[in-house]
N, C-alpha and C positions, 0 to 999 in steps of 0.2 A: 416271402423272400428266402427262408430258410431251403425249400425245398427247392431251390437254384443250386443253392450254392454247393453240394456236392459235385454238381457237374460241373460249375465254372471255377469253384478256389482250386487255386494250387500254389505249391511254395516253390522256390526257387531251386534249381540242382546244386546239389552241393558239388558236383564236379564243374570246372571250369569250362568256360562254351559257350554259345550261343544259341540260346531257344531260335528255332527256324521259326515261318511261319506257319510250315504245315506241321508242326509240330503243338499249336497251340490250342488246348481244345476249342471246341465248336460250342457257340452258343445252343440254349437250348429254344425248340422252338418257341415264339410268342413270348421271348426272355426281353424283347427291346422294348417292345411294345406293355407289357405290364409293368416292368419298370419305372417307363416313361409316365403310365397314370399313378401310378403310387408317386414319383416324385411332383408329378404336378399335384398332387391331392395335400402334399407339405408344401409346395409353394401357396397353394389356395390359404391355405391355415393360417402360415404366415399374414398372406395378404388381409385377411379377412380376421385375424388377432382372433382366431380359434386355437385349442390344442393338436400339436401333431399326432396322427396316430404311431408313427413311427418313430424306432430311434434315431438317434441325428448320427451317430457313428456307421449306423446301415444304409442312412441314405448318402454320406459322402462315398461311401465303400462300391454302393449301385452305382454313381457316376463315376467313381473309378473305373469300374468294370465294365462301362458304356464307351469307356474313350479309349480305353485298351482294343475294343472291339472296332475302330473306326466308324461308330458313330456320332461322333465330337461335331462333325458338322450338322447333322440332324437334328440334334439334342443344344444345340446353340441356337439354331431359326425356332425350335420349337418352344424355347425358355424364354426368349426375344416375347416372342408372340404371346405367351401368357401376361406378360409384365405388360409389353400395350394392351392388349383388353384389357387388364385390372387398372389401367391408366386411365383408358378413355371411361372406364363406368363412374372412378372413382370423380371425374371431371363432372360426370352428369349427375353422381349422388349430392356431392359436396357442394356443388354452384346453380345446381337448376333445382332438384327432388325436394331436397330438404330448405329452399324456399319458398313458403307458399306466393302464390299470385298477387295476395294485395299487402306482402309485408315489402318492406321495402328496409333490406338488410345497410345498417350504418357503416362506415369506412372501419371504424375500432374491431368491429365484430367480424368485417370482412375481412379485416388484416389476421386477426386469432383463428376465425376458420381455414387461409390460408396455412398457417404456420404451423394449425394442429395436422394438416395436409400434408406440407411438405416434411415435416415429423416422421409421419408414419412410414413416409416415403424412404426417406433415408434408412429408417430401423427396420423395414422390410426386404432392405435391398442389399442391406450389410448381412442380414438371416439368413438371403438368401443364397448369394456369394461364399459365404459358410460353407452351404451343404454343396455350391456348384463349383468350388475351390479350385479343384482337381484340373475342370474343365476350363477354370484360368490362365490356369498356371501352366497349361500343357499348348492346347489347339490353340486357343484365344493369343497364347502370349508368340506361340508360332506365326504366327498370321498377322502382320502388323497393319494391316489395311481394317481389322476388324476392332469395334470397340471393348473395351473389359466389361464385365458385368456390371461393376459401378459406373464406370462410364456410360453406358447405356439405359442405364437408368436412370440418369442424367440426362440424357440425349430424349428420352421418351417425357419426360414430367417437363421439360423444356418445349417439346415440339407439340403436346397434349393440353398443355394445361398454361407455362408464363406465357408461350408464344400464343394464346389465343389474346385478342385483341382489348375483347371489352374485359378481361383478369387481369392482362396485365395494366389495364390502364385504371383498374380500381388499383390494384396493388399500389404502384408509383402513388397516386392518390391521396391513397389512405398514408402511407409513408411521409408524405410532403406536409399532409396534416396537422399530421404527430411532429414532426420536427416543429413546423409552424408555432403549437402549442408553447413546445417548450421552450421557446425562442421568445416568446410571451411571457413565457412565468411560469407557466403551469407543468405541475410531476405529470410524467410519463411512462410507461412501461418500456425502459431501452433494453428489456432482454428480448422481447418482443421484435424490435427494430432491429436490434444483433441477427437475431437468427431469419428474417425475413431476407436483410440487407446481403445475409452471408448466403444465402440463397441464388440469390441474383447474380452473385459475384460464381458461385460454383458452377451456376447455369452459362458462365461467359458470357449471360445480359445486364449485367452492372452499368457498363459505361454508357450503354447506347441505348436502353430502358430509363435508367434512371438519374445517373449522374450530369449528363444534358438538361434535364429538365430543375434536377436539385440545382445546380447551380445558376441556372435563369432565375428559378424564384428567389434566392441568395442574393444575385443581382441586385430584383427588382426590391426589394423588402429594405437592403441596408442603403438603395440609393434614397428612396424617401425618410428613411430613418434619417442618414445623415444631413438631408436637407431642412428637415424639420427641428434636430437636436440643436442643428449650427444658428437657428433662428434663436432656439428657444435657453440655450442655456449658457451658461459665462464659459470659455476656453479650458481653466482646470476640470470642471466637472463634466467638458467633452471628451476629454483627453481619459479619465478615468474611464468613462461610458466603455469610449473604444478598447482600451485595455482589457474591461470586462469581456468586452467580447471576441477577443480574441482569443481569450484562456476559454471564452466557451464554447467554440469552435473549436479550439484544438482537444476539447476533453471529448467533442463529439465523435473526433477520426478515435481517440482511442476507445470511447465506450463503444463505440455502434457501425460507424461511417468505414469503409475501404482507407487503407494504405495510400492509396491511387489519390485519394481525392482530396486529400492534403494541401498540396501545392496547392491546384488550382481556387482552392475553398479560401485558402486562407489570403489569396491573393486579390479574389475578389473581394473580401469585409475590407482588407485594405486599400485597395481601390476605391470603394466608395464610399469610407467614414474617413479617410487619410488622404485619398491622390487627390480626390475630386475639392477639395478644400486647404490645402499646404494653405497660399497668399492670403486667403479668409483667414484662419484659423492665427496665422502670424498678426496681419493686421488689425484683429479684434482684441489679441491677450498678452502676444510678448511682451510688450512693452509694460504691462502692466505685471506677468510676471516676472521681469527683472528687478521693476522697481521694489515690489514687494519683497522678494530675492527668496523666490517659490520653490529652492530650489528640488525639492521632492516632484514638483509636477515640470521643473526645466529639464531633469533628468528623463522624464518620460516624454516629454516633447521629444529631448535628440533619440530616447530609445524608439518610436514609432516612428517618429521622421525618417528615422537612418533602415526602415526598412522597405522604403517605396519611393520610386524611380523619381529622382529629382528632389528627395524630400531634404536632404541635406543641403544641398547648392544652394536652394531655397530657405531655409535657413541662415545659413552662412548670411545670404547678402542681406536679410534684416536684422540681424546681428551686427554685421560692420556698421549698417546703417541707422541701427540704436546707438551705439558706441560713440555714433560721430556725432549725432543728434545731442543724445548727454553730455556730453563732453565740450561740444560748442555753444553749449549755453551755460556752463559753466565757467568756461574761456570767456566769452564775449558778451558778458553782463558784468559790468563794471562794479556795478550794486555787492557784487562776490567778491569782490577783488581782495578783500581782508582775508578772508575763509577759503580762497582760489587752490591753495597749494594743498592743502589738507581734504580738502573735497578733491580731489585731484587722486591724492594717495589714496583715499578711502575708495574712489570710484574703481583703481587700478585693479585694488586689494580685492575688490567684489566680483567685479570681471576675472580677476587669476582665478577665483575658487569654483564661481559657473565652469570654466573650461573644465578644472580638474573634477569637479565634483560630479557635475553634467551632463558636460561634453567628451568626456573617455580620452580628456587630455589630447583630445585630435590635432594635428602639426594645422591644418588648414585654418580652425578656428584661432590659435594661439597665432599666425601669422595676418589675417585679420583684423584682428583685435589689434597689432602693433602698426598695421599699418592705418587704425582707425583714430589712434592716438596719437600719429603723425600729423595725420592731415586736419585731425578738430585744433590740438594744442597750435600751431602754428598759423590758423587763421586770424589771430590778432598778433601781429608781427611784435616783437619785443617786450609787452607787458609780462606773459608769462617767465621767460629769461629772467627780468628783475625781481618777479617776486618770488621765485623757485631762491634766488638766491639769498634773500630778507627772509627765508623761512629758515637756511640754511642758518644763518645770523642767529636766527631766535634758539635755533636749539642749540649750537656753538658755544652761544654766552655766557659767562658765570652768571647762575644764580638761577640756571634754568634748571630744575627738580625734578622734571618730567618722570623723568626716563635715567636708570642704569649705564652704567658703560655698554653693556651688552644690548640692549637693549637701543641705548641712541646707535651704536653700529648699525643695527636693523633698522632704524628709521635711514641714516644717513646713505642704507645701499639701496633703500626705497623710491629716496629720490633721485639714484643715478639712474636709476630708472624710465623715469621722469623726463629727467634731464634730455637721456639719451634724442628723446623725438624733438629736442627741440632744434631748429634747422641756426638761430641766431646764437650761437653759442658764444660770441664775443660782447653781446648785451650782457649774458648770466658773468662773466669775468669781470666784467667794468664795477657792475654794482657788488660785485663777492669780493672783489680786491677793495671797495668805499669800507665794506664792513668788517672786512679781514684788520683792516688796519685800524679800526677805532677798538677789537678789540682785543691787538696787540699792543698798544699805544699807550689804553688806560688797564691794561692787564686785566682784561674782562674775559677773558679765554675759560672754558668751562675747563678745556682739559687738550694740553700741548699734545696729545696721541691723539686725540679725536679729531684735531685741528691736521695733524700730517698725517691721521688716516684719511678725510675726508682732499686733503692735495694728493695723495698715493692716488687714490680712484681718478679725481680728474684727469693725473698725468696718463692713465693708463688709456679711460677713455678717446680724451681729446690729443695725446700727446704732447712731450717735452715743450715745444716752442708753446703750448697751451701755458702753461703752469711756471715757466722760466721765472716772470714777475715777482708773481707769489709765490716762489722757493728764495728767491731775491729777497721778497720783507723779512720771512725768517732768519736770512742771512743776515740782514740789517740788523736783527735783535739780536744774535747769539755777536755778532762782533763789536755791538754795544757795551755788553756783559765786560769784553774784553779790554775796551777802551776804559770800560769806567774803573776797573781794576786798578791799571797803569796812573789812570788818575788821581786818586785817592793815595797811588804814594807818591807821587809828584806831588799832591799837597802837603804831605806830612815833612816835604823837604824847607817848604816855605817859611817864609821868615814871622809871617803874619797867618799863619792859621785861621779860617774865618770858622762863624758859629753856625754858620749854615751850610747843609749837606746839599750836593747840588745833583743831579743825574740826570743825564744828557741820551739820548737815544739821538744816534746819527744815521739819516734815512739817507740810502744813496734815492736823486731826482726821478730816474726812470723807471722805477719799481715802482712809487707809490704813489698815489691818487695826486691829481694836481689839488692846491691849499691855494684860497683868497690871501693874498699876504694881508696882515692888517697889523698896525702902527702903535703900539701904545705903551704910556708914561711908566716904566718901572723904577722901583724905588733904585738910590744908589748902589744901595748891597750889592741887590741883585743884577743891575749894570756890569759892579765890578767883577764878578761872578762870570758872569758872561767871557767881558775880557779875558780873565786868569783861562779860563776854557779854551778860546779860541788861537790864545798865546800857544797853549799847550797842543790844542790837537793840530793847528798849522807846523808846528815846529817839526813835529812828527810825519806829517802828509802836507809838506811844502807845495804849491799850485794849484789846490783845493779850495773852496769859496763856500763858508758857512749861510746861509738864510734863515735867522729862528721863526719859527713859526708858534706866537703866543698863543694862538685859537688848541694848540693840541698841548697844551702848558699844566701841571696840576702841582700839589704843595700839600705838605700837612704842616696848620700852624697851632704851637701853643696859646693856649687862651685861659684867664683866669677870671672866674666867675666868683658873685657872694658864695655858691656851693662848694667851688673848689676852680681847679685845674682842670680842663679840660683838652683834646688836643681833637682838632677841626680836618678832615679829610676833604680839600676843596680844588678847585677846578684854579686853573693863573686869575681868570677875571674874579670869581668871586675872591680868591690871595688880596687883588690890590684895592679893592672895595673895603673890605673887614681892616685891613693894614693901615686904611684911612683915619680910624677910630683911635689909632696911637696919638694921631694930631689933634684931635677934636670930638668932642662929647657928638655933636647936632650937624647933619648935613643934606640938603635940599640935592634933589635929584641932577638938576644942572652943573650944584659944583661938585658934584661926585664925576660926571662924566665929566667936565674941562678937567679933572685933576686925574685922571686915569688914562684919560684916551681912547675910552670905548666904546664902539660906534652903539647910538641910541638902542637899535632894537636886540642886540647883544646886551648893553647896560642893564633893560627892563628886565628880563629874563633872569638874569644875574642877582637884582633886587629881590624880585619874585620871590626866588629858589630863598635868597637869607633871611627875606621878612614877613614871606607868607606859608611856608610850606611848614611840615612839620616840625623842622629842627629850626626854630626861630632867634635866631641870635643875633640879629637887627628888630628894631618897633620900626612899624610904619605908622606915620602920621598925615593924613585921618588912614586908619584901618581900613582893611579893606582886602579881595583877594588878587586886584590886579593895579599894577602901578602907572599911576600916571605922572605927565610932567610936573605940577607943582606940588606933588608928595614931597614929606621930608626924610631923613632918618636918622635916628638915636639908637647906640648900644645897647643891647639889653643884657644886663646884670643880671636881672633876675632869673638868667635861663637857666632850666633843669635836664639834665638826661642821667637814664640810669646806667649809660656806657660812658669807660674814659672815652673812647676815641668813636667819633662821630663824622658819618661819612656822609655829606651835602649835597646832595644829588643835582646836580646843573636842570634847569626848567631846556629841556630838550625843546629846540623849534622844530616841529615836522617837517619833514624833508618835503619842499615844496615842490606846486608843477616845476618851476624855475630850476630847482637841483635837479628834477629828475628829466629833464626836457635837455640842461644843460650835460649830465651823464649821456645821454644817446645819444647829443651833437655831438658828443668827441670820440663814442662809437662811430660816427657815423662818417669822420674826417679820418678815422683810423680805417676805415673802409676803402676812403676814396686813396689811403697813401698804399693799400695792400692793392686796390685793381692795380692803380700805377706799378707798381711794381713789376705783377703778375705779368701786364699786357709790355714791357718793356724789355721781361727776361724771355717769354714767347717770343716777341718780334728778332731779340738779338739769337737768338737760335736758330730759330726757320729763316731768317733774314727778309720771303717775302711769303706772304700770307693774305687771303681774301678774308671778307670781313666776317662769312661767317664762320669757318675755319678759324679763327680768330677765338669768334665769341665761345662757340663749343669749345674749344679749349681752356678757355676762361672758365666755363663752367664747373669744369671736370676737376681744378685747382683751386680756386675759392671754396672756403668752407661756411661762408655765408649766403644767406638767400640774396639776391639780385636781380633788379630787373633788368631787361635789354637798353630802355632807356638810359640806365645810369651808365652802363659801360660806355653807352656812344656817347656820353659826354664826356667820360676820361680819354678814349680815343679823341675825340677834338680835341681836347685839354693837351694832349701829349704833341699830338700833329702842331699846334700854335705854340707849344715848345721846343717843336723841334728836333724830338726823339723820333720823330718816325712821319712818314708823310704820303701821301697818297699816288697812287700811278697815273701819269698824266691822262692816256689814253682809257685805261678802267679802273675808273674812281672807286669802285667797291672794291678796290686792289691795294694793298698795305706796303711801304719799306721800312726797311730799318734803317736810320742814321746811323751813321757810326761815329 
């Protein structure tokens, strides 16, 4: 080389100008030509992982010197052309030579011989590139129709060696393998599969060599997986399965797999352990994860569900349809009917915490769900209403420990909750106004805020004309307070002071529950008591009309035992029963009731509570725990308590079918006086109206459920009144009377 470069170096003019062409010197003879085997004889080296003889700063400086000269296109077909011959031998060495006739080389060993192939390939082409740099960067990059040197040596180990048919079809093969393997269980070499796979992808045969055929067997592998899992094993431990494998498909795109192959990969495992199975995989375990309240594997249901077409919607509708299922057998199993309301809350409470916990708080599932507690809770028309409202009672009452102030709030906004679906909302007032009032009456009230927190919700729910009533009772007590004030000095004016303190609660009629009037013998005192009252409160509210009502009547009596003095917290009937014992040591069940006036199966109850229960302050004769007609009774002296004041708890009759049969009939009359109304202030409006126009408007106004049948009977009912009558010519045609 040396003895060139006298005649071809030169440095640049330091005056400003341009070198001509005939200015530049002249190659020397057989300068291209020796060049050209010296730099193929470092190509060889390279190729062939010998030493160069030469140095690598003289061999890029000789292709300099080549491409200055215009020979750049010579020495580009000429460098092409070594690199295919050293392709095509290295195809004959690597895949035929070096295996004998009767070995029969394994996929493992064909995929390493490959890779140690394409190895070399890439590190001989980048050497080579090195020293042909010049020749890139100049002619090659001029020329855009022509490949780069790497590119071309890409284009050659592509059209030589993947693009032959029976290599590339071991290659893909032996690949599909190895995945197979470890898709089994078994370690694999994934650097091996990195640099095979990254091969393919630089050759631009990734998608159409391998990626077609990887995802058929992807395919066909997870469809019988999941056909077999869904046989073989319970719902949680499928749903885990598939999660596994999807984190190990996704670790595959990053260890080894194309960018590219992502989506389609991971849509297929979903597809066939997830699409092909949603209504199985629901119908084999939800229900059995709710009940359990799985929530760890309900979480992963909505998270896998919620990533494949239809898995949600499909969800959804066996969700509504477990909701309504639980829920109506809860509802319409009478057997429940004590535990209904609290299994009721506890179901709600368990359902709120799936959505939030599970379901990522989705609007679809939470609207669902409320309209699943619509339609189960109202399948048994009005039981729910009475007893949502007996539960409200239970926690209301004095005496109930449960629960905190704070705490019963949170139960009491539980069951507005509750409440809210239910469609009969004048059942739940009839029976909450029975209990509202027994425990304003006997001052059983846990707590007068909890009592107008829980009217505040009502009114807000159901509105004013909802709650009017019962703001009414309240009113009836605070102006109670008031009256009895007034009265107490209007006694202190009297001439005759009595020894007995009286207090009167004046219920206005239309506020409070209807009362069986019942009849019975009060002592004199108490007679004149009465009088002095009604002297006083008519003088006051002149054309007013008192009705006492004994059955809501209570008293505390002084009583004097061998122990001491005690004083008796008791009910009016048990008052005049004990009051008896002033007249008489011994008294037989009959003349107790001819001398009181109280109906037999009130009298018994009465006995009951004073001579069998625990505060015993009557003997029965003969003993016993329930009273019959020819029992007797006697005082008992002897009786012990370690409180002064001792409170007698009346033998409660359970509110029978009778009371509660009789409660909905008068719902049910307060029903038929609201259609009337409804269908009378409609007709005097619209003046003529066809029947169903009518009805649909009726709908849209009542807040109670209703059938068609009952309106057409207040419709007749009105027509044979005389408020409105039919059109002669089209009888399905309405007027109004006026």
């Amino acid at each position: 080389m040396k003895k060139y470069m006298s005649k071809v170096g030169f440095k640049p003019m330091a005056a400003k100008g341009r070198i001509l062409e005939s200015d530049r010197p002249k190659l020397a003879e057989n300068y291209t030509e020796d060049t050209w085997l010296k730099l193929r004889d470092a190509v060889g080296a390279i190729q062939n992982s010998t030493s160069i003889k030469y140095n690598l700063e003289e061999l890029y400086q000789a292709v300099e010197n080549l491409c200055s000269y215009k020979v750049s296109p010579t020495l580009y077909k000429q460098l092409r052309q070594v690199c295919e011959d050293h392709v095509q031998a290295q195809i004959h060495q690597c895949f035929v030579l070096d295996i004998k006739p009767t070995e029969s080389l394994d996929n493992l060993s064909f995929l390493k011989r490959m890779n140690r192939c394409w190895q070399d390939h890439c590190r001989q082409t980048i050497m080579i590139r090195s020293i042909f740099l010049f020749l890139d960067r100049t002619y090659v990059l001029q020329n855009s129709l022509l490949p780069s040197i790497w590119d071309t040596g890409l284009e050659l180990f592509r059209t030589h060696i993947v693009s032959d048919s029976g290599v590339q079809k071991r290659t893909v093969e032996g690949l599909l393998e190895q995945i197979e393997l470890e898709r089994n269980g078994e370690t694999i070499d994934r650097s091996l599969l990195r640099s095979l796979l990254g091969m393919l992808s630089d050759l631009q045969v990734y998608k159409d060599s391998f990626e077609e055929r990887f995802l058929c067997e992807t395919n066909r592998l997870y469809a019988a997986e999941g056909q077999r899992l869904m046989q073989d094993r319970d719902v949680p431990e499928y749903l885990h399965h598939v999660a596994r494998r999807l984190e190990e498909e996704n670790d595959r795109i990053v260890s080894y797999l194309d960018q590219s192959t992502q989506k389609p990969l991971i849509c297929c495992v979903e597809k066939q352990l997830l699409g092909e199975h949603l209504t199985a995989m629901l119908q084999k375990g939800l229900s059995t994860l709710l009940d359990e309240y799985r929530v760890t594997e309900l979480a992963l249901l909505y998270q896998l569900f919620s990533k494949v077409k239809g898995g949600l919607p499909t969800l959804l509708q066996f969700w509504r349809d477990y909701i309504k299922s639980f829920g109506g057998e809860i509802v319409c199993t009478p057997e429940k009917d004590k535990d209904m309301v609290q299994e009721l809350l506890d179901f709600k409470d368990k359902m709120d915490n799936v959505v939030q916990s599970c379901f990522a708080r989705n609007e679809s599932f939470i609207n669902a769900m409320k309209e699943a507690f619509e339609t189960f809770i109202n399948k048994r028309p009005n039981k729910p209403a009475e007893l949502i409202a007996k539960y409200v009672d239970s926690k209301l009452r004095a005496g109930n420990k449960e629960a905190t102030e704070e705490e019963l709030e949170r139960i009491l906004d539980k069951i507005m909750i509750i409440f809210r679906f239910i469609h009969g909302k004048d059942v739940f007032e009839a029976f909450y106004k029975k209990d509202l009032a027994k425990r304003l009456l006997v001052g059983k009230s846990a707590s007068v805020d909890a009592e107008k927190s829980m009217l505040s919700k009502l009114k807000h729910e159901c509105g004013a004309a909802f709650t009017s009533k019962l703001e009414g009772m309240f009113k009836d007590m605070e102006l109670s307070k008031d009256i009895m004030i007034q009265y107490k000095q209007y006694m202190q004016n009297q001439s005759e002071p009595s020894n007995i303190e009286l207090t009167v609660n004046i219920l206005t009629m239309g506020y409070w529950p209807s009362y069986t009037p019942m009849e019975v013998h009060l002592p004199s005192e108490m007679v004149k008591l009465q009088e002095v009252f009604k002297l006083f409160y008519l003088g006051k509210h002149s054309g007013r009309k008192l009705q006492w009502q004994p059955t809501l009547g209570h008293a505390v009596l002084k009583a004097e035992f061998k122990e001491g003095k005690k004083e008796l917290q008791v009910s009016l009937f048990q008052t005049l029963v004990v009051l008896m014992f002033n007249e008489g040591e011994d008294f037989s069940m009959e003349e107790i009731r001819t001398a009181t006036g109280i109906e037999e199966g009130e009298l018994k109850r009465t006995l009951q509570s004073l001579a069998c229960g625990k505060a015993r302050v009557l003997n029965k004769n003969p003993r016993g725990k329930d009273v019959e007609d020819g029992d007797r009774f006697n005082f008992n002296n002897d009786f012990k308590h370690k409180l002064f004041r001792i409170k007698i708890n009346q033998i409660q009759m359970k509110e029978t079918v009778e009371e509660q049969v009789s409660t909905t009939e008068r719902v049910f009359q307060d029903r038929q006086y609201q259609i009337d109304a409804a269908v009378v202030r409609i007709m005097k409006m619209r003046k003529t109206l066809s029947h169903n126009l009518l009805v649909s408007e009726l709908y849209n106004q009542l807040k109670f459920p209703v059938k068609p049948g009952d309106l057409k009977k207040r419709i007749e009912s009105l027509i044979d009144r005389e408020y409105m009558e039919r059109d002669k010519e089209t009888p399905n045609q309405y007027h109004y009377v006026a």
